[in-house]
VEXZA-570974 format. One line per 3 residues: number of its first residue (from 1); their letters; for each residue x, z, y of N, C-alpha, C. Coordinates in steps of 0.02 Angstrom, whole numbers. Atoms other than C-alpha are relative to their C-alpha. Layout:
NUM) a) X:Z:Y:X:Z:Y:X:Z:Y; ...
This chain:
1) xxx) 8:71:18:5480:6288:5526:-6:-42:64; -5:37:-66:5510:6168:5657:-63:-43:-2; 74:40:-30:5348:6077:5734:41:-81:4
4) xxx) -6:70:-34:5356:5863:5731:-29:-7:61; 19:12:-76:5343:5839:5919:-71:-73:-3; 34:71:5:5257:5659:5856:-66:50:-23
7) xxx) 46:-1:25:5126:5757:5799:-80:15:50; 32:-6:-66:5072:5836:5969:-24:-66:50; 2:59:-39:5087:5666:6047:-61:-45:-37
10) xxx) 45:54:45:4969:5579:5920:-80:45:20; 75:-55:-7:4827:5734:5947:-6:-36:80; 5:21:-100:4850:5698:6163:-16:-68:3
13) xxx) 8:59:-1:4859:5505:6151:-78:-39:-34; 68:39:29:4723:5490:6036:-47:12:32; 48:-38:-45:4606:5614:6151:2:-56:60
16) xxx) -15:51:-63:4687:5499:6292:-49:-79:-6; 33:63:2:4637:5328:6232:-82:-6:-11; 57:-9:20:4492:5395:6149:-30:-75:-56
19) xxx) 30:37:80:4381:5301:5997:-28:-57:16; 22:56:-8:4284:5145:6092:45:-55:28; -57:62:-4:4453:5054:6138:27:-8:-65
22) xxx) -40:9:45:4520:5094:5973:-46:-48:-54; 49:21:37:4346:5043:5882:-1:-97:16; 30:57:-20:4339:4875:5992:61:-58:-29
25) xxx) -68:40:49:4526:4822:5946:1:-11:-78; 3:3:79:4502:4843:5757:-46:-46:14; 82:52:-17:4328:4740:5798:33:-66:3
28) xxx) -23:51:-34:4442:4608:5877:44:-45:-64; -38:-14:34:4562:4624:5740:-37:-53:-63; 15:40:68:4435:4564:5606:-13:-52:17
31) xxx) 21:61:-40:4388:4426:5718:49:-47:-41; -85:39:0:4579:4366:5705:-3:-11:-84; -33:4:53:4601:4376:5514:-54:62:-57
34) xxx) 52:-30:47:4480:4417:5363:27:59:-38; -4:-27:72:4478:4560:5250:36:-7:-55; -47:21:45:4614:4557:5134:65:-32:6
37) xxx) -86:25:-24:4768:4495:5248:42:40:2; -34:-33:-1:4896:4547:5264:39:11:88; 10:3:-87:4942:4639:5424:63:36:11
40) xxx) -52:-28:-8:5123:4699:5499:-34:32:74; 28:-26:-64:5093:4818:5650:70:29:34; -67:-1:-14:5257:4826:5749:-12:71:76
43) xxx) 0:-58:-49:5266:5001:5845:-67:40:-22; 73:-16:46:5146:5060:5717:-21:80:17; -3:-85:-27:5168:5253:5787:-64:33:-67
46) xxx) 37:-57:43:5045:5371:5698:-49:-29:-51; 76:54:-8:4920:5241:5652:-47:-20:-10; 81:2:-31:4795:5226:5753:-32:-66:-40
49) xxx) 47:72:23:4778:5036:5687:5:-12:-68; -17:13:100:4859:5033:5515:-67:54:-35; 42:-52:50:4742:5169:5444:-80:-6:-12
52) xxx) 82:51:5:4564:5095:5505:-8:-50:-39; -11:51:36:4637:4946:5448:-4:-14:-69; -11:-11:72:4679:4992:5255:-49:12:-22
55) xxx) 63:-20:13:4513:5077:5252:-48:-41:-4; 24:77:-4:4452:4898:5279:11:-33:-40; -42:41:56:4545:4824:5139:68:-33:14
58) xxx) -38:33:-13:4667:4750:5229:64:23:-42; -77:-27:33:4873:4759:5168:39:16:65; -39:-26:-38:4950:4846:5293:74:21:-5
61) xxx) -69:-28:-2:5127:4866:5352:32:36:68; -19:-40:-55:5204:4984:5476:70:-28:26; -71:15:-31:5369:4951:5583:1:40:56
64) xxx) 5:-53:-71:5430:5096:5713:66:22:-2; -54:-5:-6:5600:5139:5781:-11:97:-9; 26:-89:-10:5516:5339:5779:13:24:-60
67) xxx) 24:-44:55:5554:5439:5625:-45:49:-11; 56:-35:-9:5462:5566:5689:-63:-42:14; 87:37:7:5290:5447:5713:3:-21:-62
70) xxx) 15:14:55:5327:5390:5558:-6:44:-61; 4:-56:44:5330:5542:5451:-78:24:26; 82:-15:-14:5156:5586:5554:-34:-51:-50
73) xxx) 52:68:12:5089:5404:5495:-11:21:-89; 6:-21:60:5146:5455:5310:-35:67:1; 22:-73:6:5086:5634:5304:-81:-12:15
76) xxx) 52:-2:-22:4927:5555:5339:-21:-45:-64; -9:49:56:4929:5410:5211:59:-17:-35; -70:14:10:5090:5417:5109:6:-92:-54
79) xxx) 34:68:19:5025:5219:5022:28:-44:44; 11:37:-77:5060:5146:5204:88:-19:-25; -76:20:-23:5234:5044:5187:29:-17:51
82) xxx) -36:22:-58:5349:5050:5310:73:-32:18; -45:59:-11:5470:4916:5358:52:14:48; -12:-20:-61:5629:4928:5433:15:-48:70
85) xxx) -2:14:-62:5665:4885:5599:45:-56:25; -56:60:-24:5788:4766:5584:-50:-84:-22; 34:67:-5:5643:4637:5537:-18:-46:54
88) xxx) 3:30:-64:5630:4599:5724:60:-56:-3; -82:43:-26:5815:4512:5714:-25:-44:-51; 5:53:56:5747:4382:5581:11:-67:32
91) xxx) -24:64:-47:5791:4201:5657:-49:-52:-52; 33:44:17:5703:4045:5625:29:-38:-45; -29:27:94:5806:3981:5457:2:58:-30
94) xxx) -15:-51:21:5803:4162:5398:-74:-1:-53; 50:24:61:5708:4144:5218:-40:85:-6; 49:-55:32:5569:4280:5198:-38:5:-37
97) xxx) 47:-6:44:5501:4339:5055:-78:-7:2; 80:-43:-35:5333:4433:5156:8:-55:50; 43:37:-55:5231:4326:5269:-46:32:15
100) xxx) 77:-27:-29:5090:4394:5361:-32:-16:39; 72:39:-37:4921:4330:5426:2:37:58; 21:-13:-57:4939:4440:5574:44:67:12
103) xxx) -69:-49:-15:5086:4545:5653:-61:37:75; 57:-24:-63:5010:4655:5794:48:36:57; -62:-51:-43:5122:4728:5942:-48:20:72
106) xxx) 61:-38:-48:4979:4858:6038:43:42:51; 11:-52:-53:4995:4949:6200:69:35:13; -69:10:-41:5138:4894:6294:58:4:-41
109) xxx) -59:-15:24:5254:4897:6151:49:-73:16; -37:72:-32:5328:4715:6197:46:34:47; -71:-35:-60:5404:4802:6381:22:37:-38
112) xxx) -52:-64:15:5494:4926:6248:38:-37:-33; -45:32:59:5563:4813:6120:48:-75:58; -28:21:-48:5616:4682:6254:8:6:51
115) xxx) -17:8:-89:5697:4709:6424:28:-14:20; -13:52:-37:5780:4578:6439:-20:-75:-39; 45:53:38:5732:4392:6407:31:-35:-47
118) xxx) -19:3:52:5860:4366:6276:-27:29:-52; 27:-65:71:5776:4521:6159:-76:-56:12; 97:55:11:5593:4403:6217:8:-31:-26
121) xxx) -12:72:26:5657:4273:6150:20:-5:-93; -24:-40:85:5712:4361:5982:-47:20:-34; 59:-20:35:5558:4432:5973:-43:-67:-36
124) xxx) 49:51:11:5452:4284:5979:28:-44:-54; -41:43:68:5588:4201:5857:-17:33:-63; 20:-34:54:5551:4329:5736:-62:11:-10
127) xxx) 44:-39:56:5382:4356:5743:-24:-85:-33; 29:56:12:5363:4157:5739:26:1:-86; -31:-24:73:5463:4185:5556:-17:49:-39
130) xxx) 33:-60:39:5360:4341:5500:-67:-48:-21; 84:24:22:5188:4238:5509:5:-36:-14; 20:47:60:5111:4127:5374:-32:-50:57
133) xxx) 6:67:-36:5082:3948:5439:-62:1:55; 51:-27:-60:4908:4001:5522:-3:51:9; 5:-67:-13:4961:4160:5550:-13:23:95
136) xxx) 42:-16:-61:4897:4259:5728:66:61:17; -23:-48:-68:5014:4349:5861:-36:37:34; 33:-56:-52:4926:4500:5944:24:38:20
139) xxx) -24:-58:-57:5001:4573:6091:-58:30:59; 33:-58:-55:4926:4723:6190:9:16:54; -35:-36:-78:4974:4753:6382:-31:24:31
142) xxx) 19:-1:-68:4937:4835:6530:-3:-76:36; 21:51:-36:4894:4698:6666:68:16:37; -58:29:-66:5087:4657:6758:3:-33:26
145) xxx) 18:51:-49:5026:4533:6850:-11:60:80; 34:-21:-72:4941:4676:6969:39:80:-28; -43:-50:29:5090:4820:6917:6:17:66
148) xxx) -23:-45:-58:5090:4949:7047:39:77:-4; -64:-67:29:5244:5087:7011:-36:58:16; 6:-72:-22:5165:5218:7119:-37:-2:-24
151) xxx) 79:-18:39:5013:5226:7012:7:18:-81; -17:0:68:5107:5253:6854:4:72:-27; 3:-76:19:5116:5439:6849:-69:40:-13
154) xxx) 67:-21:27:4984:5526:6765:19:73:-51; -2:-54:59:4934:5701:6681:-52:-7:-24; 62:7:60:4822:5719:6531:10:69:-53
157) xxx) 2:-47:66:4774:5884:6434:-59:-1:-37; 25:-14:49:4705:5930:6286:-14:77:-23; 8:-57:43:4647:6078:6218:-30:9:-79
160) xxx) 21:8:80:4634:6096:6021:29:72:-22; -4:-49:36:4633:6263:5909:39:47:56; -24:-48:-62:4667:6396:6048:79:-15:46
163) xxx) -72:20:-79:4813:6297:6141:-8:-36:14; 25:64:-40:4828:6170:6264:78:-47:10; -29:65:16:4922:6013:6269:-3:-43:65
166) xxx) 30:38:-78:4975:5942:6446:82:-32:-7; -24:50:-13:5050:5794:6450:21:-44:59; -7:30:-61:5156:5713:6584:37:-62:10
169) xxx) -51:53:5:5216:5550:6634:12:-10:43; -28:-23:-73:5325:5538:6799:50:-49:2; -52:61:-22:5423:5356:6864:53:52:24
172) xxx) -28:-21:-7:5576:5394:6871:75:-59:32; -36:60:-38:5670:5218:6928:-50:-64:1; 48:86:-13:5587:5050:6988:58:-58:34
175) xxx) -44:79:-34:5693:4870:6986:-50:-30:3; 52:56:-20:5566:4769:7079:29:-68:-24; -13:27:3:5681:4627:7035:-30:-16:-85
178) xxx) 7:9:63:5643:4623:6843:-70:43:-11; 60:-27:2:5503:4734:6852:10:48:-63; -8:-52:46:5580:4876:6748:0:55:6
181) xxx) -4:-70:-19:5540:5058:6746:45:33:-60; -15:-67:71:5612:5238:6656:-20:51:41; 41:-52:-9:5505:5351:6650:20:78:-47
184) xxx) -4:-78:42:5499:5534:6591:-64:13:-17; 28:-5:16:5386:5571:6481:11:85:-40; -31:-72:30:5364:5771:6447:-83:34:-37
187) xxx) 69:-49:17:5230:5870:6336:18:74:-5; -24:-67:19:5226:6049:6336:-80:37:-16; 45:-21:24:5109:6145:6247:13:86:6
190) xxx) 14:-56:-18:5044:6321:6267:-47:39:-34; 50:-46:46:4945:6469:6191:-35:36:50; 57:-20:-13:4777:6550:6252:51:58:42
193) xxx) -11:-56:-71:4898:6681:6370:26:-62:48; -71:44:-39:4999:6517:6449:32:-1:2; -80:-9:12:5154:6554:6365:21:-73:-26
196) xxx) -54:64:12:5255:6394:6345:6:29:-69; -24:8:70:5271:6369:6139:43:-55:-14; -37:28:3:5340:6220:6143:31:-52:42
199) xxx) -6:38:-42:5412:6087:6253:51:-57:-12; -61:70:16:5502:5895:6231:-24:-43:67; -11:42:-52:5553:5778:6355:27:-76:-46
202) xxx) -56:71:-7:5611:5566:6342:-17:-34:38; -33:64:-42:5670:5454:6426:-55:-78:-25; 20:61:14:5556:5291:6415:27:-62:39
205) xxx) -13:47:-38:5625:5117:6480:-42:-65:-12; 58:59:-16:5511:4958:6517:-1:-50:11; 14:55:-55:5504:4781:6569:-61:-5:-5
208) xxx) 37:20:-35:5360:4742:6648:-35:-82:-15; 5:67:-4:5322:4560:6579:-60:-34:25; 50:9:-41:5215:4472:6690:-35:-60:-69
211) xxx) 45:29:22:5068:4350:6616:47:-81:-26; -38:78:-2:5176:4170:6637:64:35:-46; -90:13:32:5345:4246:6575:-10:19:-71
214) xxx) 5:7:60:5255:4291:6408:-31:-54:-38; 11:64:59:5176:4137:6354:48:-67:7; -61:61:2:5318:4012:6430:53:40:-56
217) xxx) -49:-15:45:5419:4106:6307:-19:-12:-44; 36:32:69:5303:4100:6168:-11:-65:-28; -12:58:24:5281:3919:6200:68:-30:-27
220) xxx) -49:16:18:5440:3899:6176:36:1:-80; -18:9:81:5447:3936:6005:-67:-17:-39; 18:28:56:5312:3857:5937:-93:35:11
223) xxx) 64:-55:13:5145:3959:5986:-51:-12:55; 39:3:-44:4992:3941:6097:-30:39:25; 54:-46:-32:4894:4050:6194:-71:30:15
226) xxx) 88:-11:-25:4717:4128:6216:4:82:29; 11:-70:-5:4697:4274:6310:-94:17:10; 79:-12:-10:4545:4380:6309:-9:84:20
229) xxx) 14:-70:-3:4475:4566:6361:-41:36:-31; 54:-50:46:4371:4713:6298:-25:25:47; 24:-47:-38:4241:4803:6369:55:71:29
232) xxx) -23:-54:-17:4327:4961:6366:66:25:36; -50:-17:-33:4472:4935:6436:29:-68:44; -44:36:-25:4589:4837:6572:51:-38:-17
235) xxx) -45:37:36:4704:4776:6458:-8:-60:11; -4:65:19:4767:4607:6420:24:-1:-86; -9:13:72:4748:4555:6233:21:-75:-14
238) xxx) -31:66:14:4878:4396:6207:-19:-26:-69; 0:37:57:4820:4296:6054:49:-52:8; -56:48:-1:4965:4181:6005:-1:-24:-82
241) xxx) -4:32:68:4941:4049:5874:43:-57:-9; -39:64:16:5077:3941:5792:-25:-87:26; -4:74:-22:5065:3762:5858:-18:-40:-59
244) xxx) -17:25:71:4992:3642:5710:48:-86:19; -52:68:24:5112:3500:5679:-61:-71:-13; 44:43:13:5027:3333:5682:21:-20:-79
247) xx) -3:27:38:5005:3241:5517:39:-77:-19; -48:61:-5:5120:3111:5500:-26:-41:-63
């Protein structure tokens, strides 16, 4: 029976991030939007946020280009709807049924879905057309303001039920000009002698969007800014709220 690779990656990542960043974002989360909204989570992978979330009351919706993360996410909650992917391309006359109080795009998924500033600009068109009139934008980043390439490589294991789980991530190109990496990202897992059981490799690619080139874009369609941080982590957490229209 073949092993979901997404499944290894969700055990390592979660060990990785660990439970008081994930606890403080949900925290943040109810801040943004009460009990009972409705919530799209765009790069929804295993999820970490949809599943706290539901357990909350909320209406959760998933969106992920991964079949494999998304068969983890079901196999965990098969209830959880997931949306496809082409809801990003929605344009600003494009009539939608679903509105939602609060789209969420966590931990760096923005540099994956845009890398270049045509796809930014698509995004922000669409998610301005996903959310309900006071609806809430929450993007997750690393800090690219202070992006240093050589510091991007990192290992991380795990050990769970007599094997171990070592995780690698290794730059593999840097355009200082745009501020885009591809990286290799490899897990290989092992049994209590150190025999290699299993092993996957991909390819990840990145922009880098610095602090200014994501909210002059956002303003641009319609949205304002608040950023803010968490204890637990370095991140930058973009709040982006629709613009209200004066009263005429």
């Amino acid at each position: 029976m073949k092993t979901n690779s997404a499944q290894h990656y969700d055990l390592v990542y979660n060990a990785w991030i660990g439970p008081d960043k994930t606890k403080e974002e949900i925290s943040l989360i109810e801040q943004l939007t009460p009990s009972g909204s409705s919530i799209l989570d765009i790069g929804s992978g295993t999820g970490r946020h949809l599943i706290p979330l539901k357990q909350k009351q909320y209406q959760v919706f998933g969106l992920d280009s991964s079949e494999e993360m998304t068969q983890v996410l079901k196999s965990k909650d098969p209830q959880i709807e997931i949306l496809p992917f082409s809801l990003l391309e929605q344009k600003k006359d494009s009539i939608m049924s679903t509105k939602f109080n609060l789209v969420l795009c966590m931990w760096n998924t923005v540099f994956e879905v845009a890398l270049e500033q045509r796809e930014l600009d698509n995004f922000f068109e669409s998610a301005a057309n996903l959310l309900t009139p006071n609806g809430v934008l929450l993007i997750n980043t690393t800090d690219a303001d202070d992006f240093e390439p050589q510091t991007e490589d990192f290992v991380h294991m795990v050990e769970h039920q007599s094997l171990e789980y070592k995780m690698t991530w290794k730059l593999l190109d840097y355009n200082p000009e745009t501020s885009t990496t591809v990286a290799e990202e490899q897990l290989i897992v092992s049994n209590r002698f150190k025999q290699k059981t299993q092993e996957s490799r991909r390819l990840i690619t990145q922009r880098h969007w610095r602090h200014d080139e994501l909210v002059d874009t956002a303003e641009r369609f319609g949205f304002v800014c608040n950023l803010v941080r968490l204890s637990s982590t370095e991140d930058k957490y973009f709040i982006f709220r629709k613009k209200r229209r004066p009263i005429s």
